[in-house]
TIMARGU-644314 format. One record per residue (C-alpha): residue number from 1; x, y, z. Coordinates in steps of 0.25 Angstrom, whole numbers, m for minus. Layout:
<sites>
> seq,X,Y,Z
> NUM,X,Y,Z $
...
</sites>
This chain:
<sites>
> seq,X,Y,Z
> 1,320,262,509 $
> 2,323,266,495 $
> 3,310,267,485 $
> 4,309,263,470 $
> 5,301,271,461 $
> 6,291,259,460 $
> 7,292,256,476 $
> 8,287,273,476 $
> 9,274,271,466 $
> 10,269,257,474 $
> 11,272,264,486 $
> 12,264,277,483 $
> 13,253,269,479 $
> 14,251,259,489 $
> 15,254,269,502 $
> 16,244,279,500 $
> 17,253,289,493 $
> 18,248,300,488 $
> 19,258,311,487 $
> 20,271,312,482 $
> 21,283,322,486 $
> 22,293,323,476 $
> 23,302,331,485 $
> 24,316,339,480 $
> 25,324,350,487 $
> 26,328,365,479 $
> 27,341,368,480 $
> 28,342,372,495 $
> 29,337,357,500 $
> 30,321,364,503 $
> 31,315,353,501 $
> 32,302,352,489 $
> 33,293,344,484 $
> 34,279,342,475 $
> 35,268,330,477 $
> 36,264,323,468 $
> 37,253,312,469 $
> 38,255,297,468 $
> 39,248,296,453 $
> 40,262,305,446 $
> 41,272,297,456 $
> 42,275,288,444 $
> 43,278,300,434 $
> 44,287,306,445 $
> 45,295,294,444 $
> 46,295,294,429 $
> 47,296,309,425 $
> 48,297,317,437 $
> 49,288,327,442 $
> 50,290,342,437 $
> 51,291,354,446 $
> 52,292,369,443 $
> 53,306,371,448 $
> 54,305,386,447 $
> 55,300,390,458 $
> 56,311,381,469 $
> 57,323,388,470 $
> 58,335,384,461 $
> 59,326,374,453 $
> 60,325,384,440 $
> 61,314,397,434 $
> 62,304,397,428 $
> 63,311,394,414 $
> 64,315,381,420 $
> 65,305,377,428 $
> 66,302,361,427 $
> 67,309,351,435 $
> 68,305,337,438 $
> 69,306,331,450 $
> 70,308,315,450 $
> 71,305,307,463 $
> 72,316,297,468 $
> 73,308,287,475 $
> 74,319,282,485 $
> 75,317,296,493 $
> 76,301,291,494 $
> 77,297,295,508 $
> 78,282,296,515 $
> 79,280,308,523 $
> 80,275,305,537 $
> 81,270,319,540 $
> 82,259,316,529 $
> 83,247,307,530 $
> 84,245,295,530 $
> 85,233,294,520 $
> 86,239,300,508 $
> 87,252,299,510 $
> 88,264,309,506 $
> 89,278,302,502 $
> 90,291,311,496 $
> 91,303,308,486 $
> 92,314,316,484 $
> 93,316,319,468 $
> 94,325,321,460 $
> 95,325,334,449 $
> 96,327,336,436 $
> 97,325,346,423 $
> 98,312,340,413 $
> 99,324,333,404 $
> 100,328,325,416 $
> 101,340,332,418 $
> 102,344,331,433 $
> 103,339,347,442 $
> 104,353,353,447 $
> 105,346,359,455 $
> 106,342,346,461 $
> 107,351,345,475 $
> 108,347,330,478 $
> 109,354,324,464 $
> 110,367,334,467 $
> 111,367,326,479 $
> 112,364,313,470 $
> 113,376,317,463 $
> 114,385,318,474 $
> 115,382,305,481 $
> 116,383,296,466 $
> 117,397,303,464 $
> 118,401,300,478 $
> 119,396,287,476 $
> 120,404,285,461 $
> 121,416,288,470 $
> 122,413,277,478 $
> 123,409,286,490 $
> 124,396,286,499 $
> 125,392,297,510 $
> 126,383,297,519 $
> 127,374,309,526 $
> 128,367,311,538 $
> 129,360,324,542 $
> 130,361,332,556 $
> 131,350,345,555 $
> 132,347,355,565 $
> 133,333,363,564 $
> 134,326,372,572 $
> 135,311,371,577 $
> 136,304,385,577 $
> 137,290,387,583 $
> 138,278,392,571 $
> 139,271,406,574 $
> 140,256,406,575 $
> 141,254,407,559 $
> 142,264,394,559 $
> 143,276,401,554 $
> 144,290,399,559 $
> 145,297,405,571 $
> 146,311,408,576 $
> 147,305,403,591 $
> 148,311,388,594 $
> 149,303,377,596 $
> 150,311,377,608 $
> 151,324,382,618 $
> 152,330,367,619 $
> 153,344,364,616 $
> 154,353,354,611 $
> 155,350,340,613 $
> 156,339,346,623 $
> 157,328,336,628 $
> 158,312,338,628 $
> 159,305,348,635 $
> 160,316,359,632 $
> 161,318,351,617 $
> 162,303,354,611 $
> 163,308,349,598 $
> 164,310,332,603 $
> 165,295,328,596 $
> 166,299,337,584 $
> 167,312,328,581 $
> 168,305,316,585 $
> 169,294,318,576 $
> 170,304,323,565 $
> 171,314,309,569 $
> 172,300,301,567 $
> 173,296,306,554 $
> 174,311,304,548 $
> 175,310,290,551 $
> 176,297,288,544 $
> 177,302,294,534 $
> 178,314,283,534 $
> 179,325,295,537 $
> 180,331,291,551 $
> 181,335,302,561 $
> 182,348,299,572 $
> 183,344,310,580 $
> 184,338,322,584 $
> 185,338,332,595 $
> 186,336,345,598 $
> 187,348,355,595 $
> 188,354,368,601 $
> 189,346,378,597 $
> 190,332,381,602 $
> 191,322,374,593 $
> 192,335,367,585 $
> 193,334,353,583 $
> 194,342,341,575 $
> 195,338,329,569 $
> 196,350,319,562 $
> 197,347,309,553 $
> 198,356,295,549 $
> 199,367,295,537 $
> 200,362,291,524 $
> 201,367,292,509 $
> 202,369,307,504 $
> 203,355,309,496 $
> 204,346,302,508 $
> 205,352,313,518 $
> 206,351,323,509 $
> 207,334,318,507 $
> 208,333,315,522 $
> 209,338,329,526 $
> 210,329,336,517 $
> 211,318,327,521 $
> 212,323,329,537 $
> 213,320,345,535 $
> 214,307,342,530 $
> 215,303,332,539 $
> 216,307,343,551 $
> 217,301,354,546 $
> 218,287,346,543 $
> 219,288,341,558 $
> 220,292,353,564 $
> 221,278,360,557 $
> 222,270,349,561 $
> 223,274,352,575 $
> 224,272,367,573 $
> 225,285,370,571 $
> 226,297,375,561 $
> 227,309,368,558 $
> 228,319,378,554 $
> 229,333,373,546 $
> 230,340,385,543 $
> 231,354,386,548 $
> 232,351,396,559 $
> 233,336,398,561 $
> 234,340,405,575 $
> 235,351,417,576 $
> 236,360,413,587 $
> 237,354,399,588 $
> 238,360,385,583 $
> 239,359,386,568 $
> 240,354,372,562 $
> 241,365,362,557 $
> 242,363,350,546 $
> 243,375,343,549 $
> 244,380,334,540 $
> 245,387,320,541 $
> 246,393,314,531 $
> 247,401,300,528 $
> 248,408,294,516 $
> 249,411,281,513 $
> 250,418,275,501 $
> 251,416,260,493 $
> 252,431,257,494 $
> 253,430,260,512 $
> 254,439,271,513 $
> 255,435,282,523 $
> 256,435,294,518 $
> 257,428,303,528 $
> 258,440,313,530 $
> 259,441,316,516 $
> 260,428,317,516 $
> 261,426,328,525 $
> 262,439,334,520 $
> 263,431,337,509 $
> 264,420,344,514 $
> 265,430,352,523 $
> 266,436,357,510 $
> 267,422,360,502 $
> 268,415,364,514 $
> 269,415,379,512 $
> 270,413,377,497 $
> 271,399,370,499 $
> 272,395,379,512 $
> 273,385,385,503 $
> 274,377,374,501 $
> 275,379,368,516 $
> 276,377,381,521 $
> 277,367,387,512 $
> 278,360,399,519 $
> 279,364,412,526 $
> 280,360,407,541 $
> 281,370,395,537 $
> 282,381,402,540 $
> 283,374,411,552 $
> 284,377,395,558 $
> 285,389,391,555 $
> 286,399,394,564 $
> 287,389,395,577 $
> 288,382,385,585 $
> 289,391,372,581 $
> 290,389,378,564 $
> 291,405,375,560 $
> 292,411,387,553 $
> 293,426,380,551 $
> 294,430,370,541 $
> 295,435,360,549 $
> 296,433,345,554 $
> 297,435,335,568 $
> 298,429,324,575 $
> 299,416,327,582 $
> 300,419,342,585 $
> 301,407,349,581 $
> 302,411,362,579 $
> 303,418,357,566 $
> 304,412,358,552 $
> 305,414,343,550 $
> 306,415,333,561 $
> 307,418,318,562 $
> 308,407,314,573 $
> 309,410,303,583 $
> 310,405,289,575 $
> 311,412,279,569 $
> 312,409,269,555 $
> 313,396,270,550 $
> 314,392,281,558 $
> 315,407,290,554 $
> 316,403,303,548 $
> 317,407,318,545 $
> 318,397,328,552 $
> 319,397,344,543 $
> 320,391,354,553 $
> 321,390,366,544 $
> 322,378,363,534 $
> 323,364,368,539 $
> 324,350,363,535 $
> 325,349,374,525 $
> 326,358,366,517 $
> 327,352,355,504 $
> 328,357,342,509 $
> 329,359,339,494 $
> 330,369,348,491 $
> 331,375,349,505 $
> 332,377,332,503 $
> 333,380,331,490 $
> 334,391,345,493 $
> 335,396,335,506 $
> 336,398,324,497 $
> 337,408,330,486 $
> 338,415,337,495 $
> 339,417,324,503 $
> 340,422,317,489 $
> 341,431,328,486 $
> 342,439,327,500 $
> 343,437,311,496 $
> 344,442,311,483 $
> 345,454,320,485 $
> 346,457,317,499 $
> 347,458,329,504 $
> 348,464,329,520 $
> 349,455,332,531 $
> 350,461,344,539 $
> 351,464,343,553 $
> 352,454,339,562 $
> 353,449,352,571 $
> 354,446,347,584 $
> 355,442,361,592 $
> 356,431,368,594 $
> 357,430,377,582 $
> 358,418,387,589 $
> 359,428,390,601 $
> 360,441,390,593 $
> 361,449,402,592 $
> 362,451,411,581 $
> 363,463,407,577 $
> 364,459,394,578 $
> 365,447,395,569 $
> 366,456,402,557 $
> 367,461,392,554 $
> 368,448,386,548 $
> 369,441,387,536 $
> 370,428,392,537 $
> 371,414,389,531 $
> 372,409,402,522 $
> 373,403,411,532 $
> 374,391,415,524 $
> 375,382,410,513 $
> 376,388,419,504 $
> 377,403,415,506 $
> 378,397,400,506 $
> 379,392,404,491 $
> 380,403,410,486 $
> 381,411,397,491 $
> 382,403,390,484 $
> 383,403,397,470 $
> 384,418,398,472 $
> 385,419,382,474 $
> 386,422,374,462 $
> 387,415,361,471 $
> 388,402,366,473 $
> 389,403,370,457 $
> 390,406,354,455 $
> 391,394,351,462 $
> 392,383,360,464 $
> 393,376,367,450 $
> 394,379,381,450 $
> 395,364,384,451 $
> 396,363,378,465 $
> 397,375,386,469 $
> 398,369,399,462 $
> 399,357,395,469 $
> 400,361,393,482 $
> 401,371,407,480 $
> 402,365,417,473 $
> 403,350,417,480 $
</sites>
């Protein structure tokens, strides 16, 4: 259910609300926030609450320190894990500089961007988020561990899977939350675990994903453990997937999901950077089901985009090489121009690749483009790439490049 403002102030009043998070993400999608008590919800609305911005990464000096943060109160969300007495609700926010002029360092409204000039075109997508993460036990000061919570693997069942309650408890909280999972199991790697959630519009994904993390990481420590998202947490283990799926739809019917993934297929290596935005991304790819090659087919996992088996509503296009180190922001609202540029020029899908890229032979394998094969070849694609210029400011791609 979607909030109005004035919905927001009768509701913090009536319902024993008694903080406030205004919640927002730094340029890597790490996710922040400041409480504010019911009493300045109503200048929030108004004016915005400020923040010194110099000391979150990306967000400006010392200099330049004020920015204001301005809750959107359709994102209004009660936290479970909080009491009931004296209840803790969140909304995402949106940020600006003291004059009102929009943050661009301020992922979510590039995101916004992206889905009104999809929308303008008469085009609507929809995501749905797949992520992998691994449970590690706490030393004795509570500090994490490389020791898995446990040696299951995939798809394993309860006792070898010690991580069932965890997921439970995670699935459970989701849906109080009004985020609703598909499934969850446990995954290949000792400790490794999944949970998918449905399809929405792009900026409820990207909300519900940074949410999701959160929601993992606060169970997993209630329950005396560490969620760990990083692309390869283990050497010579799993590394953890975000796989994304993706769908377009158009107002006048037509389908345009070739074209679509046509599109990413030709700007994927331009915005790996940003998919794939740490050194142990691409200690992943290529290994363990991580795809390495540009290339597509129906239900073959060991392509970078596959069609999974579904029909109507349920059709989508699945990329398998982001990892939960990515900014769901930027990674959707990246997805979503490069799904309008194969759209809008109609650019032809190459042939389908129906073999099993991991056991193919080397001449086989040469004739495929490759991802960038480490952060620093990713960046210099990037810098080089006249379409992540279009779209992302320069300060995000120095930021994400020049650390």
């Amino acid at each position: 259910m979607k909030y109005s403002k004035e919905e927001v102030l009768q509701y913090v009043q009536e319902d024993d609300v008694k903080f406030i998070r205004l919640a927002f993400c730094d340029v890597f999608g790490k996710q922040k926030n400041i409480s504010i008590m019911p009493n300045e919800l109503n200048r929030a609305f108004e004016y915005g609450i400020a923040i010194d911005a110099s000391s979150i990464k990306g967000f400006g000096d010392e200099t330049h320190s004020d920015l204001f943060l301005h809750p959107e109160a359709e994102t209004i969300m009660q936290l479970p894990w909080r009491p009931e007495y004296g209840k803790v609700v969140r909304m995402f926010s949106s940020i600006t500089y003291p004059d009102g002029r929009p943050f661009e360092c301020d992922t979510r409204n590039i995101l916004k961007k992206a889905v009104k000039k999809a929308e303008a075109l008469g085009y609507h997508f929809s995501f749905g988020a797949e992520q992998e993460f691994y449970l590690f036990n706490l030393d004795e000061k509570g500090k994490p561990t490389k020791e898995p919570y446990d040696e299951a693997g995939y798809m394993d069942i309860a006792p070898d899977d010690k991580g069932e309650n965890i997921r439970r408890e995670i699935c459970l909280t989701l849906e109080q939350m009004g985020i609703y999972p598909e499934s969850s199991h446990h995954e290949e790697g000792p400790g490794q675990n999944e949970v998918d959630f449905q399809y929405s519009d792009p900026l409820t994904a990207a909300d519900n994903t940074a949410t999701f993390q959160t929601i993992v990481r606060t169970t997993a420590y209630r329950n005396g453990l560490y969620a760990d998202f990083g692309a390869k947490p283990l050497e010579g283990k799993p590394g953890n997937g975000f796989h994304i799926n993706m769908s377009v739809k158009s107002d006048d019917g037509s389908d345009n999901m070739y074209y679509m993934i046509a599109g990413i297929l030709e700007k994927v290596g331009e915005i790996t950077a940003f998919l794939n935005p740490s050194e142990d991304s691409y200690k992943r790819l290529g290994k363990d089901k991580a795809p390495v090659y540009i290339s597509w087919s129906k239900e073959n996992r060991s392509q970078l985009i596959r069609i999974p088996a579904a029909s109507g509503k349920y059709r989508r296009a699945e990329l398998r090489s982001p990892d939960p180190s990515t900014n769901p922001y930027i990674a959707f609202a990246l997805l979503i121009y490069a799904g309008l540029y194969g759209i809008q020029n109609k650019i032809d899908l190459p042939e389908e690749t129906d073999i099993n890229l991991y056991k193919a032979d080397e001449n086989t394998l040469s004739k495929f483009r490759k991802l960038p094969q480490t952060l620093e070849d990713a960046c210099k694609t990037a810098a080089e790439s006249g379409f992540i210029k279009e779209h992302i400011p320069a300060a995000i791609l120095d930021i994400y490049c020049r650390r």
